[in-house]
VOBA-921721 format. One record per residue (C-alpha): residue in one letter; x, y, z; chain. Coordinates in steps of 0.25 Angstrom, whole numbers, plus 5000, padded with zeros to 4 digits. Layout:
N
a | X | Y | Z | A
...
This chain:
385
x | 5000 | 5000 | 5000 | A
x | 5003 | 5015 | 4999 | A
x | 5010 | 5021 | 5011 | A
x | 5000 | 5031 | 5011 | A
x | 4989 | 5020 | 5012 | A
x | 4995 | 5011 | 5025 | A
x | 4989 | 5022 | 5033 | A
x | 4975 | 5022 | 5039 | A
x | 4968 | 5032 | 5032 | A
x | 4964 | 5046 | 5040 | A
x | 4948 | 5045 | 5036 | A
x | 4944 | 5031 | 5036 | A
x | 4933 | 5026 | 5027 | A
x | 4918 | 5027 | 5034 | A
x | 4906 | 5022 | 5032 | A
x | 4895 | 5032 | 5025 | A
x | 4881 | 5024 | 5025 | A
x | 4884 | 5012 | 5018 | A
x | 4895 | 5019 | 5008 | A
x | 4909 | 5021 | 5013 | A
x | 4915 | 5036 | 5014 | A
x | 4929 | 5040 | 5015 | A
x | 4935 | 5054 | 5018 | A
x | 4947 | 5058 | 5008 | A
x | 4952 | 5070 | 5018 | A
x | 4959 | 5081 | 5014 | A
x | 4959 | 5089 | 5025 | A
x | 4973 | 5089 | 5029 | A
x | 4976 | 5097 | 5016 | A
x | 4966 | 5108 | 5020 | A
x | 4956 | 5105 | 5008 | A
x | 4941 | 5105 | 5010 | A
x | 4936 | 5095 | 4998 | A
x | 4939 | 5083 | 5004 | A
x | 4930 | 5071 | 5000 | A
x | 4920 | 5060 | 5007 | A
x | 4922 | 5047 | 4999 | A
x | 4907 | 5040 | 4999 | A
x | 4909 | 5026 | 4992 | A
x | 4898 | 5015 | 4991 | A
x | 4886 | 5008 | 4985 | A
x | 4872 | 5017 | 4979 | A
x | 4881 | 5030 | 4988 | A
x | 4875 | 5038 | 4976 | A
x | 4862 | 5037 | 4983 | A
x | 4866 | 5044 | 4996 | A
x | 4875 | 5053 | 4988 | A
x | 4865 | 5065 | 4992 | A
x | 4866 | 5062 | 5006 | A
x | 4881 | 5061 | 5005 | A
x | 4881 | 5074 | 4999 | A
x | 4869 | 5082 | 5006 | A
x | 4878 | 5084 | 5019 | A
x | 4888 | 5092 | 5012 | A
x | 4880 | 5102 | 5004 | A
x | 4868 | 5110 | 5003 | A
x | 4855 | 5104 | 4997 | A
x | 4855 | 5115 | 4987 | A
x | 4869 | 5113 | 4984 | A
x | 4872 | 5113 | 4968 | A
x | 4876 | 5096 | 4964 | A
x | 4882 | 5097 | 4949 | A
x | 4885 | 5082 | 4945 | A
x | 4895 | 5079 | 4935 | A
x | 4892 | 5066 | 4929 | A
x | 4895 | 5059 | 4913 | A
x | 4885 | 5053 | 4904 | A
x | 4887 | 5039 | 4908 | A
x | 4885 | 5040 | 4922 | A
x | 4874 | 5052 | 4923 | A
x | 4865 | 5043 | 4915 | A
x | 4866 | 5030 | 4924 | A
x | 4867 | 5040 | 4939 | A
x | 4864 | 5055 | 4938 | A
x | 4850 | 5054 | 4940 | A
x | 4853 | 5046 | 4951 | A
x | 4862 | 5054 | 4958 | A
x | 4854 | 5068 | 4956 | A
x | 4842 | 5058 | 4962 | A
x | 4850 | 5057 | 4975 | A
x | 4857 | 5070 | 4973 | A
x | 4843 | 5078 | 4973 | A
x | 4839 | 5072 | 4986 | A
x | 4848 | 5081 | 4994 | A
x | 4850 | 5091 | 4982 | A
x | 4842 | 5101 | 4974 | A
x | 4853 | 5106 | 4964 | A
x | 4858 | 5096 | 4954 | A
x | 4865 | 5098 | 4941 | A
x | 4876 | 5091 | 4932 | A
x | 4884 | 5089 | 4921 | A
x | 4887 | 5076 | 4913 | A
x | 4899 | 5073 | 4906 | A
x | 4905 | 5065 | 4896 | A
x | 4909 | 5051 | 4899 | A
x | 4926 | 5050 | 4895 | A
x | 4938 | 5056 | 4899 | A
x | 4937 | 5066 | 4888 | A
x | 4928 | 5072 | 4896 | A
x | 4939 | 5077 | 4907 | A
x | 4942 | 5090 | 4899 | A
x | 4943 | 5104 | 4902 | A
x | 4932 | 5105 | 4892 | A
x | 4923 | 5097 | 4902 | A
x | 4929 | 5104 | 4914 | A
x | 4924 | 5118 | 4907 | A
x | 4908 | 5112 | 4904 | A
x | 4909 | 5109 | 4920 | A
x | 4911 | 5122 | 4924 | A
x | 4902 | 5126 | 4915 | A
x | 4891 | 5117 | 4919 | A
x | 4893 | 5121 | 4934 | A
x | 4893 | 5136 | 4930 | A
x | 4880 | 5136 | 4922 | A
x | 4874 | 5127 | 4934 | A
x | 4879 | 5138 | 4945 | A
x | 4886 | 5128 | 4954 | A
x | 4893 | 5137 | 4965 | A
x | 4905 | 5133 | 4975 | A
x | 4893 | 5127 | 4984 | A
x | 4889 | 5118 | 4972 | A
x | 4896 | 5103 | 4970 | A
x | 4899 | 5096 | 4959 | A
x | 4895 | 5081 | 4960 | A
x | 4904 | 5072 | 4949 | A
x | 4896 | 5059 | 4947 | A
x | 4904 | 5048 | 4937 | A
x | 4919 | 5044 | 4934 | A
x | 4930 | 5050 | 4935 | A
x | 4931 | 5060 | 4923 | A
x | 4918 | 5065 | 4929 | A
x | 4924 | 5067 | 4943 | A
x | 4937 | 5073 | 4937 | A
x | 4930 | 5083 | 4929 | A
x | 4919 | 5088 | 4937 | A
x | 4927 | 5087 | 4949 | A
x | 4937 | 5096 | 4941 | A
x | 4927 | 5107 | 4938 | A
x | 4922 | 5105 | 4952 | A
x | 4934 | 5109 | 4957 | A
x | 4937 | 5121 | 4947 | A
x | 4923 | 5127 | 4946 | A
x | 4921 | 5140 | 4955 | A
x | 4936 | 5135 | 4961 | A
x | 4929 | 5120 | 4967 | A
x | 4915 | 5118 | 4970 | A
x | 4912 | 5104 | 4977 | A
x | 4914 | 5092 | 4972 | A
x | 4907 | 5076 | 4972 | A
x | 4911 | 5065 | 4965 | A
x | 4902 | 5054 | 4962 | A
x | 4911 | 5044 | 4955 | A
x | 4903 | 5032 | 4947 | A
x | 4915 | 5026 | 4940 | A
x | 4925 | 5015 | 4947 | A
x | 4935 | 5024 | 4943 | A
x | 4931 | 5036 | 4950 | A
x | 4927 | 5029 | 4961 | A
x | 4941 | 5024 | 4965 | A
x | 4949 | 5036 | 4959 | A
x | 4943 | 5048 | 4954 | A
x | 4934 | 5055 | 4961 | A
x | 4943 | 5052 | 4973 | A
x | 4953 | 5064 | 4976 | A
x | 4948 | 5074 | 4970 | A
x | 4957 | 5075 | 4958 | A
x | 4950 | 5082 | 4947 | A
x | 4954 | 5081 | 4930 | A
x | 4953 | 5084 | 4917 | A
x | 4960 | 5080 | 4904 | A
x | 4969 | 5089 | 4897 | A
x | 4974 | 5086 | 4880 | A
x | 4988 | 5083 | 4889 | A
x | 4983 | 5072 | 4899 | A
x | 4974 | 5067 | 4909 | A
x | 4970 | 5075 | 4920 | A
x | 4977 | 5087 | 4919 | A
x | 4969 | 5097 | 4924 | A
x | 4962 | 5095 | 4936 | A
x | 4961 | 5098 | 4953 | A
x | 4961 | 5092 | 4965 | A
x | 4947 | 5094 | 4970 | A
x | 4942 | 5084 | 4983 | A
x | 4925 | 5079 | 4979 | A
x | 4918 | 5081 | 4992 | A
x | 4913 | 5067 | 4990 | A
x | 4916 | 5057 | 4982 | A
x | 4901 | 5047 | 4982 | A
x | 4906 | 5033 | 4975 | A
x | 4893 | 5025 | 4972 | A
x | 4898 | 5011 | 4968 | A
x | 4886 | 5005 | 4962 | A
x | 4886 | 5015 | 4952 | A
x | 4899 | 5007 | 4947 | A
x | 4890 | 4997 | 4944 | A
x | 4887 | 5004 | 4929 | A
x | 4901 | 5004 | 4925 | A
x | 4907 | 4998 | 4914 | A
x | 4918 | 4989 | 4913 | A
x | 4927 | 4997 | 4908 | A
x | 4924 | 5008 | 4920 | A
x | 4926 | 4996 | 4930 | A
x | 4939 | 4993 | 4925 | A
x | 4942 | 5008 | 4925 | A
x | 4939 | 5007 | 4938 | A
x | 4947 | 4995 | 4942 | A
x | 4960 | 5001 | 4937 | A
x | 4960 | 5012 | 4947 | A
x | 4956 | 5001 | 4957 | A
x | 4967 | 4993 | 4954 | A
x | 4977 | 5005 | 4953 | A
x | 4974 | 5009 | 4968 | A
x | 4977 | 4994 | 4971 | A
x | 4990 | 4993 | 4964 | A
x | 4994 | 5008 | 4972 | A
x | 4988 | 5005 | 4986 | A
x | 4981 | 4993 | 4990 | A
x | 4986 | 4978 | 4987 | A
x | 4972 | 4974 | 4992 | A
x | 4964 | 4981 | 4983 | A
x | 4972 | 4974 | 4973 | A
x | 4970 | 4960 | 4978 | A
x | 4954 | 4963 | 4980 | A
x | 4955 | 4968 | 4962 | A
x | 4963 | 4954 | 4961 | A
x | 4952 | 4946 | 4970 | A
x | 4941 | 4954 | 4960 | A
x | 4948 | 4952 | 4949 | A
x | 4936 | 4944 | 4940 | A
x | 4929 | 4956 | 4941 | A
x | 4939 | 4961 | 4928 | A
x | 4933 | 4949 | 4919 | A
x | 4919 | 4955 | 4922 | A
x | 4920 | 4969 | 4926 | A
x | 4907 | 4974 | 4933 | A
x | 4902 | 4981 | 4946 | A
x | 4890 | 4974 | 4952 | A
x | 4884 | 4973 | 4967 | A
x | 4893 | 4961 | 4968 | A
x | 4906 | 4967 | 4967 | A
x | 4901 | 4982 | 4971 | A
x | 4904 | 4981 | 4985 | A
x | 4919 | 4977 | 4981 | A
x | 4922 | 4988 | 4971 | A
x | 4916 | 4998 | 4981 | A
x | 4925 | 4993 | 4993 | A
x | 4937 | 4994 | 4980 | A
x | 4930 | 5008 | 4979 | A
x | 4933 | 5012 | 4993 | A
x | 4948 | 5006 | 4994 | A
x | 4951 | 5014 | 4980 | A
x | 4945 | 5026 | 4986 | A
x | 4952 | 5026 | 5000 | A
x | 4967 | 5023 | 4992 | A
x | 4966 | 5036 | 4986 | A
x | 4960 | 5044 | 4995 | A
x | 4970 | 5040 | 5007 | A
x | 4980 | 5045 | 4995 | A
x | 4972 | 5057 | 4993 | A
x | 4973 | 5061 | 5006 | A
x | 4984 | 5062 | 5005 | A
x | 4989 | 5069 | 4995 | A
x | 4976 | 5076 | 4990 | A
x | 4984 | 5083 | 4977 | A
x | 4991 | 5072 | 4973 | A
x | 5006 | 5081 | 4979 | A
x | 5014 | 5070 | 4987 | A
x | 5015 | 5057 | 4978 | A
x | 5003 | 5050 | 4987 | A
x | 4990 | 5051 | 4978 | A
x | 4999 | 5050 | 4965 | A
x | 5000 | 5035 | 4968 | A
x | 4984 | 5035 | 4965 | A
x | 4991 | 5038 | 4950 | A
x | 4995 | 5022 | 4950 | A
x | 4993 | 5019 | 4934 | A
x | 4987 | 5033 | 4930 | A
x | 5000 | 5040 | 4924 | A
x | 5001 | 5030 | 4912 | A
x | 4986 | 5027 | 4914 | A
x | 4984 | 5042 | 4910 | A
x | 4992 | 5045 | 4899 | A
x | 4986 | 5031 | 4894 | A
x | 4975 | 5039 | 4896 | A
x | 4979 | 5050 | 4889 | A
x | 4985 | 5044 | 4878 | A
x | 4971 | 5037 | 4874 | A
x | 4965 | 5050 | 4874 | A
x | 4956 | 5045 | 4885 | A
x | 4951 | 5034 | 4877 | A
x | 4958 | 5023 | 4887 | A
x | 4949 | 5022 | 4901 | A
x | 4956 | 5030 | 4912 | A
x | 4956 | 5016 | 4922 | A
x | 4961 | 5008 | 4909 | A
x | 4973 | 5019 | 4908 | A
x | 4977 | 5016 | 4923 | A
x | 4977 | 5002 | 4924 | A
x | 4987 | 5003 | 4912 | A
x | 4995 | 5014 | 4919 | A
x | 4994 | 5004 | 4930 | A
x | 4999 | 4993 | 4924 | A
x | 5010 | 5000 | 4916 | A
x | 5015 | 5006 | 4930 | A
x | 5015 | 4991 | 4935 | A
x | 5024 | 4987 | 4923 | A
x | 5033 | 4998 | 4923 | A
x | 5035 | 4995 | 4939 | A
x | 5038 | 4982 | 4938 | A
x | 5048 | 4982 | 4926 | A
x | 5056 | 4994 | 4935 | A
x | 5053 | 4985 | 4947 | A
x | 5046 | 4995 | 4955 | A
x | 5035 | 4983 | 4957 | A
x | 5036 | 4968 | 4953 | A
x | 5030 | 4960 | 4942 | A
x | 5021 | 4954 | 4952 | A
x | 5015 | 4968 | 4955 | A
x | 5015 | 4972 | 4939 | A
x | 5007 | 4960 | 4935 | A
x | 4998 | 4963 | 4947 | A
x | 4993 | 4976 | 4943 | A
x | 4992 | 4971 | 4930 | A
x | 4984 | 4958 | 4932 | A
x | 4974 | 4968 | 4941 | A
x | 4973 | 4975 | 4930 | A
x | 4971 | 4967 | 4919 | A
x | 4959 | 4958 | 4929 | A
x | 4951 | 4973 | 4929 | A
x | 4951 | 4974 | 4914 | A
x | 4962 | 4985 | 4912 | A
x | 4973 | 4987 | 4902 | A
x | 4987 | 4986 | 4905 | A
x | 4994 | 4990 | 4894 | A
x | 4994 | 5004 | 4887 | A
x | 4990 | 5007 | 4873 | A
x | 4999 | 5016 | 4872 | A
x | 5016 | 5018 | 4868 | A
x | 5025 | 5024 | 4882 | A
x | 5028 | 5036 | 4873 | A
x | 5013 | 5039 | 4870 | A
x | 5011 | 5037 | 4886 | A
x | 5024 | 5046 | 4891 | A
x | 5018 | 5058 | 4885 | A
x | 5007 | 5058 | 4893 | A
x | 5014 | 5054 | 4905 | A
x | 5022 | 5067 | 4903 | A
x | 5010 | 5075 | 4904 | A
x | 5005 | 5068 | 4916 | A
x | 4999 | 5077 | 4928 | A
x | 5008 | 5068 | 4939 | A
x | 5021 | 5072 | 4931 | A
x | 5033 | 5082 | 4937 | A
x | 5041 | 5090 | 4927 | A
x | 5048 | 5080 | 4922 | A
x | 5045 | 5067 | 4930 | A
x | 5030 | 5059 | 4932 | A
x | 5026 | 5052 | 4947 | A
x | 5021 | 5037 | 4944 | A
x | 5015 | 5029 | 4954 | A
x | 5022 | 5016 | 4953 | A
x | 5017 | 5003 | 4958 | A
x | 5026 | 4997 | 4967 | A
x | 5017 | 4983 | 4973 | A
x | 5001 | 4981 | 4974 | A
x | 4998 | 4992 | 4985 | A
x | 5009 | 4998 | 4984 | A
x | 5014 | 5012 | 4973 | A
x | 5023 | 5023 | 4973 | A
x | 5025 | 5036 | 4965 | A
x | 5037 | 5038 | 4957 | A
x | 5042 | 5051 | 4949 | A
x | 5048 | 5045 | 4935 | A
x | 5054 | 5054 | 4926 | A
x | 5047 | 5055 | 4912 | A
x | 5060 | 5050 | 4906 | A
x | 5059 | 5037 | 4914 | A
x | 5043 | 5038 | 4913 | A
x | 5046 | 5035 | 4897 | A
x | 5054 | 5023 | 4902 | A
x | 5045 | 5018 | 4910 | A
x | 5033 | 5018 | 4902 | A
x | 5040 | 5010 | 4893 | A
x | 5041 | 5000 | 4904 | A
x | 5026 | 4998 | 4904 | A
C-alpha cells in the first residue's frame, strides 16, 4: 500500500440512512468547499433530503446532464428535486468527449446567465465525467464560483471524476488543459443507476477500478481477480450491485485520503492517482478522442507495467498481473499507435516540468511511486512498452 494510505483516516466512513457517507475534509488548507461523499443504492430518491438541509427552498438548481442520461433519469431527478424545490432549470449536453470544449464551456455561461443564476444558485451536474468536468468547470468560473453538486451516473465518474474537484476541458493541444480546482459540496452516487450502462462503459469503469488496485490496494486486486468472470459477460444487476457499490466505496476512500492530502495536486501525493493516465492521455489525444478514455488508461497502464518490468523497477510477475487483470475486464493492452506519435503529446502534458514529466511507476500490486524522467529518457522509455 501507499504510505499515505497505512494511516487511519481522520474522518472515518458513517453511515447516512442506508447509504454510506464519507467526508473528504479540507479544512486544514482553510477552503470552505469541502465535500460530503453519499454512496449507495435508489440514493437519488433521497437526494432532495440530502440537499434540502444545506439551501433554501427557493434556492436556484441548474442541472447539467447529456442526452443519453437526461432521457433515462432527469424527470426523475427533477421529481425528487421538486419536493424540496421550486426553482429548477437545466441544460443538456452532447454525449462524447468532443463536448469538453471552450465552446461548451461559453454555451454554460451563457445558459446560467440567461437563467439568472446568482452566487446563491447551484449547479447540479448529473451523468459522466465529461458532464462533471464541464459543468463543474463553468460552475467554478461563472460570477467567480457558485456552488457546485455532482451526481455521477457512470462507473467511471463514480470512482474518479467527480471526486476531488478537478474540473477540465480539452484544448487542440491536449487533454484537460484548461480547467480548476473546484470541491462539489456533495457528490450523491446512486449505484443502481449503473444498471443501464453498456458494456463498454463497464469496462470503462473497471479500468479505473483496476488502476486504483495496481496503486494502492492489493486487496482490491485480489477481490477484480476473485470476480474476474464478470469480464466474459460484463453487466450490472442486483446480483453483483452490492459488490460494485462496496468497490465503489473503496475506490472513493483511495482517492480522497490522497486528496486530503494534497488538495491541488503540489506534493507528489495525489499524482500517483495519475497511474496509466499519461500514456493513456496522449492515446487519447492521438485518436482525436475516438478511443474511450477508460480503454486509453488500461493501456497506459499496461505500457507502465512493461516499461517497469524490462528496467526492473517491478518483476514479471507483477507486469503480467496488471495485464492479466486487464485483459479478464475486457480492455486493451496495446497502443495503436507509434512511440514518436505518442512523445509528442507527452510533451504537451499538463503534469510536465520545463524540461522533465512526473510518471507514476508501478513498483508491486498496492504499492507506486512518482518518478520525474526527462523527455530525452521518456523517448526511450516509451519504446520499452
Amino acid at each position: 500500500m501507499l504510505d499515505s494510505l497505512q494511516h487511519t483516516p481522520k474522518h472515518k466512513m458513517r453511515t447516512y440512512m442506508t447509504y454510506s457517507k464519507l467526508s473528504l475534509d479540507l479544512s486544514k488548507y482553510q477552503l470552505e468547499n469541502s465535500s460530503e461523499i453519499i454512496i449507495g443504492k435508489d440514493v437519488l430518491a433521497e437526494s432532495a433530503n440530502i440537499l434540502a438541509p444545506w439551501m433554501d427552498s427557493d434556492t436556484h438548481l441548474h442541472i447539467v446532464s447529456d442526452t443519453t442520461v437526461s432521457k433515462l433519469y432527469l424527470n426523475r431527478l427533477k421529481a425528487v428535486l421538486y419536493r424540496n424545490f421550486s426553482n429548477i432549470s437545466q441544460t443538456i449536453l452532447p454525449c462524447g468527449e468532443h463536448t469538453k470544449s471552450p465552446e461548451t464551456l461559453q454555451m454554460l455561461w451563457s445558459d446560467f446567465a440567461q437563467n439568472e443564476l446568482t452566487r446563491n444558485s447551484c449547479v447540479i451536474s448529473f451523468g459522466g465525467g465529461v458532464v462533471s468536468d464541464t459543468a463543474g468547470f463553468a460552475a467554478s468560473t461563472y460570477l467567480r464560483g457558485i456552488r457546485y453538486v455532482t451526481m455521477p451516473t457512470t462507473l467511471l465518474s463514480m470512482v474518479d471524476a467527480s471526486v476531488g474537484g478537478k474540473t477540465a476541458i480539452n484544448l487542440a493541444s491536449g487533454k484537460n488543459q484548461a480547467g480548476t480546482f473546484w470541491q462539489p459540496s456533495f457528490v450523491i452516487a446512486d449505484t443502481s443507476l449503473l444498471q443501464t450502462l453498456s458494456a463498454q462503459d463497464i469496462e470503462e469503469g473497471f479500468a479505473e477500478i483496476i488502476k486504483c488496485a495496481v496503486m494502492a490496494d492489493k486487496t482490491l486486486f485480489s477481490q477484480l481477480l476473485d470476480h474476474a468472470p464478470l469480464g466474459s459477460n460484463l453487466a450490472i444487476h442486483e446480483k453483483n450491485l452490492d459488490w460494485l457499490t462496496n468497490i465503489v466505496i473503496t475506490c472513493v476512500n483511495i482517492k480522497k485520503t490522497l486528496v486530503e492530502q494534497d488538495p491541488f495536486d503540489m506534493h507528489g501525493v495525489r499524482i500517483r492517482l495519475n497511474l496509466g493516465h499519461t500514456f493513456g492521455h496522449a492515446i487519447e489525444a492521438a485518436s482525436n478522442y475516438t478511443l474511450p478514455h477508460g480503454h486509453s488508461v488500461a493501456i497506459g497502464l499496461c505500457m507502465m507495467g512493461r516499461i517497469s518490468q524490462k528496467k526492473g523497477w517491478c518483476s514479471k510477475e507483477t507486469a503480467d498481473a496488471i495485464e492479466n487483470c486487464v485483459r479478464a475486464y475486457n480492455l486493451p493492452t496495446e497502443s495503436p499507435y507509434q512511440s514518436e506519435e505518442l512523445l509528442a503529446y507527452l510533451k504537451r502534458d499538463k503534469k510536465r516540468t520545463d524540461h522533465a514529466l512526473n510518471i507514476i511507476v508501478p513498483k508491486s500490486i498496492g504499492t507506486s511511486s512518482v518518478m520525474s524522467v526527462s523527455f530525452e529518457t521518456l523517448s526511450d522509455l516509451i519504446k520499452l512498452a
